[in-house]
BASE-226491 format. One record per residue: residue in one letter; z, y, x of N, C-alpha, C in turn. Coordinates in nm, 2 decimals, always signed. Layout:
BEGIN
A,Z,Y,X,Z,Y,X,Z,Y,X
...
This chain:
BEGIN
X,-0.70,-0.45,+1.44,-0.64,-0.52,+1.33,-0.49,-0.49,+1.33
X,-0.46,-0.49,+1.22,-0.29,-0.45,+1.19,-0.24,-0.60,+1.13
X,-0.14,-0.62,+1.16,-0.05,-0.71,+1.11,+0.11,-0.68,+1.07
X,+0.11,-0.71,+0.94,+0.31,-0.67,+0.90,+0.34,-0.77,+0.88
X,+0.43,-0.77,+0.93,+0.55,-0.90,+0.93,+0.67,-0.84,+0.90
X,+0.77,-0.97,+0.80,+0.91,-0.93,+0.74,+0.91,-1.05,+0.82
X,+1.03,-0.98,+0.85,+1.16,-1.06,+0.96,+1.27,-0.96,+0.94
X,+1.35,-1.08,+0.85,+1.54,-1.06,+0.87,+1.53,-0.92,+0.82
X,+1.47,-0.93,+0.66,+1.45,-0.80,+0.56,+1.41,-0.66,+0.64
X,+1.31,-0.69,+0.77,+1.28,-0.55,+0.79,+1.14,-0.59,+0.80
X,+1.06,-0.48,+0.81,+0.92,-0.45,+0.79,+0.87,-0.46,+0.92
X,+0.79,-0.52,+1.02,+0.76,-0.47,+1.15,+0.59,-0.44,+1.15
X,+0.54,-0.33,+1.22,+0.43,-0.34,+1.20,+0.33,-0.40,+1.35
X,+0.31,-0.51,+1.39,+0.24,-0.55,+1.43,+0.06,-0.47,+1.50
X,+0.01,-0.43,+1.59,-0.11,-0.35,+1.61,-0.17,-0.44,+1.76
X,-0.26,-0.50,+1.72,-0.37,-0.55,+1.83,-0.44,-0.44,+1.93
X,-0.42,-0.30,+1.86,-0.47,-0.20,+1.92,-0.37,-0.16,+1.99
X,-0.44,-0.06,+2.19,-0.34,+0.03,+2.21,-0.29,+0.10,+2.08
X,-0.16,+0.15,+2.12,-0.07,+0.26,+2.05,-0.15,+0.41,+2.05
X,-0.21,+0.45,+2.12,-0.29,+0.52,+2.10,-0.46,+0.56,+2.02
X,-0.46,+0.40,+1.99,-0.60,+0.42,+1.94,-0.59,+0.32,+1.78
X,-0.42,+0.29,+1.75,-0.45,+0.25,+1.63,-0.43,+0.32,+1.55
X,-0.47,+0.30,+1.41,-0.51,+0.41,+1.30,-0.43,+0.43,+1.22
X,-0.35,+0.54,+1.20,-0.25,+0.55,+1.17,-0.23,+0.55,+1.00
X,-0.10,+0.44,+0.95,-0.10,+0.41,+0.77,-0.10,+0.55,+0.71
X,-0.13,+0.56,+0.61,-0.08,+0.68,+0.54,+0.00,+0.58,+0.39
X,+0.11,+0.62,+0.35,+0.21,+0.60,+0.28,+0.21,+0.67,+0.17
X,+0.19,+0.67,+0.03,+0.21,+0.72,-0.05,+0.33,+0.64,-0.15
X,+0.42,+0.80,-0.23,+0.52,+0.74,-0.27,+0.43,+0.67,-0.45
X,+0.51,+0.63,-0.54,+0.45,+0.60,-0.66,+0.38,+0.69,-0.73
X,+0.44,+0.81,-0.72,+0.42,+0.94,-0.72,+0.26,+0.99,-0.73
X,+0.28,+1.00,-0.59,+0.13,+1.04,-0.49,+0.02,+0.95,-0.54
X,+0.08,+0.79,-0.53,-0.05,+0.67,-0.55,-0.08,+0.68,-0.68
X,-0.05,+0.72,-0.81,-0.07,+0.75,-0.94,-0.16,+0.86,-0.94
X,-0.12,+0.96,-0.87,-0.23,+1.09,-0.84,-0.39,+1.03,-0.81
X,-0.34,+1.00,-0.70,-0.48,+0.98,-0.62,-0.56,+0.84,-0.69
X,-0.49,+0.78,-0.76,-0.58,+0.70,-0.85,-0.64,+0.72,-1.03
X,-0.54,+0.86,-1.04,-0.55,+0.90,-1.16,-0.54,+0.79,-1.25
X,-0.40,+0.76,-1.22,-0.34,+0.69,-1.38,-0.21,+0.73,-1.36
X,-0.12,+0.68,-1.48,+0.03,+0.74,-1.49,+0.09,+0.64,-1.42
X,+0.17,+0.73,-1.40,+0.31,+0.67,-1.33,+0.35,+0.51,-1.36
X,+0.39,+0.55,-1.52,+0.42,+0.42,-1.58,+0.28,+0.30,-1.55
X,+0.21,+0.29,-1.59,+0.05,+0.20,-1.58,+0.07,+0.15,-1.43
X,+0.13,+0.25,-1.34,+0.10,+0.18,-1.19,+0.19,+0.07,-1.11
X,+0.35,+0.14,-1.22,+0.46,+0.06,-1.19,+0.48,-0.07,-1.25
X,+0.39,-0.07,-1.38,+0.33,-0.21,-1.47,+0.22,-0.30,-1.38
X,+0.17,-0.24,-1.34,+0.09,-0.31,-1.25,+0.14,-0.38,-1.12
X,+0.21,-0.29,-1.08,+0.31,-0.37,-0.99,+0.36,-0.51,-1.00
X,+0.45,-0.51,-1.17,+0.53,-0.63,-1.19,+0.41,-0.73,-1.20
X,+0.26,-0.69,-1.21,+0.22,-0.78,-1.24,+0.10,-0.85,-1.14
X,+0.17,-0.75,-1.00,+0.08,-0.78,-0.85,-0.02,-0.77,-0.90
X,-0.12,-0.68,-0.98,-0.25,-0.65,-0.90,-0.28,-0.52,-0.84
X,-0.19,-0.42,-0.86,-0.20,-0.32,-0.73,-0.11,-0.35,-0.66
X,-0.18,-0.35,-0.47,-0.11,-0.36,-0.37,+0.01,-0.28,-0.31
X,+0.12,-0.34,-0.29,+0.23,-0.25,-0.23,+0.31,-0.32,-0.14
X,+0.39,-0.21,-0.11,+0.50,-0.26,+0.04,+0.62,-0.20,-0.04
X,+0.72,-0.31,-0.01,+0.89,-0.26,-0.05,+0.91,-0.24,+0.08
X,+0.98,-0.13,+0.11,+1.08,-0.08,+0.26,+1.20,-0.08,+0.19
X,+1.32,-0.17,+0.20,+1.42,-0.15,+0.12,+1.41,-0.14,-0.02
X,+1.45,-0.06,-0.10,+1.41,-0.06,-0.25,+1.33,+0.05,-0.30
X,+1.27,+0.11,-0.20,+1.18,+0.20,-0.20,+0.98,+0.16,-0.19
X,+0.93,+0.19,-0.29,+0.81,+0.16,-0.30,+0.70,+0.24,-0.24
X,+0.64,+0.19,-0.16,+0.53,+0.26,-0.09,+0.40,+0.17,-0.13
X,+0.22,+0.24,-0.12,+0.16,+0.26,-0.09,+0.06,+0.28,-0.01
X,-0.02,+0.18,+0.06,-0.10,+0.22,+0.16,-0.27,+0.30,+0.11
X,-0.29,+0.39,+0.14,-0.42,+0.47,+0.11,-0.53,+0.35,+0.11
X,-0.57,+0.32,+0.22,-0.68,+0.25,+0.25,-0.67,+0.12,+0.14
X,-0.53,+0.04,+0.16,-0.49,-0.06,+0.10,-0.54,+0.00,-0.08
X,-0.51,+0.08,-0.11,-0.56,+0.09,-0.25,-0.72,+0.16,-0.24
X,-0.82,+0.20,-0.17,-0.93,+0.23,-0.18,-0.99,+0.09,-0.17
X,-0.95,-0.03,-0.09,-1.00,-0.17,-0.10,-0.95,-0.19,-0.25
X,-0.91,-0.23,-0.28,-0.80,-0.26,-0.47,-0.93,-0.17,-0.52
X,-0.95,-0.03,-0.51,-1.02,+0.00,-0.66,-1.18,-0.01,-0.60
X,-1.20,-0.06,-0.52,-1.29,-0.08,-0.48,-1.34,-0.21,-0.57
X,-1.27,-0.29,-0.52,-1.27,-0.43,-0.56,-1.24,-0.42,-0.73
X,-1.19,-0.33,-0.80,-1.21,-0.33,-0.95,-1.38,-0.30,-1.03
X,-1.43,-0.28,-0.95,-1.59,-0.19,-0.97,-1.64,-0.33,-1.10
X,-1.66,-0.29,-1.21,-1.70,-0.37,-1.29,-1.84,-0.38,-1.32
X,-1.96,-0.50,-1.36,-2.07,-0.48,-1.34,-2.16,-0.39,-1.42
């Protein structure tokens, strides 16, 4: 299990696992996460303001977690 914690505007990443056997994030920039979900750029940064795709601010820089968006479109699957 992973846990992140903000403390005193920094990001810490918390891991219940050795350092050796936890699973390493993969990070995508807005860029990248638009790709790999095939929509635009714009549509994903709208979605943002409107929290329902997941993300992480590092400073003023917007990241993406891979897994964290295969759960999201997962969870979009309509009936």
């Amino acid at each position: 299990m992973i846990t992140l914690r903000l403390r005193r505007s920094r990001l810490t990443l918390i891991s219940t696992l050795p350092a050796d056997t936890a699973p390493a994030m993969e990070w995508l920039t807005r860029r990248e996460a638009a790709e790999y979900l095939r929509v635009s750029t714009r549509w994903l940064a709208s979605a943002d303001g409107r929290a329902t795709v997941p993300y992480f601010k590092f400073g003023n820089q917007v990241r993406y977690s891979k897994t964290e968006l295969d759960k999201w479109a997962r969870a979009q699957r309509a009936s």
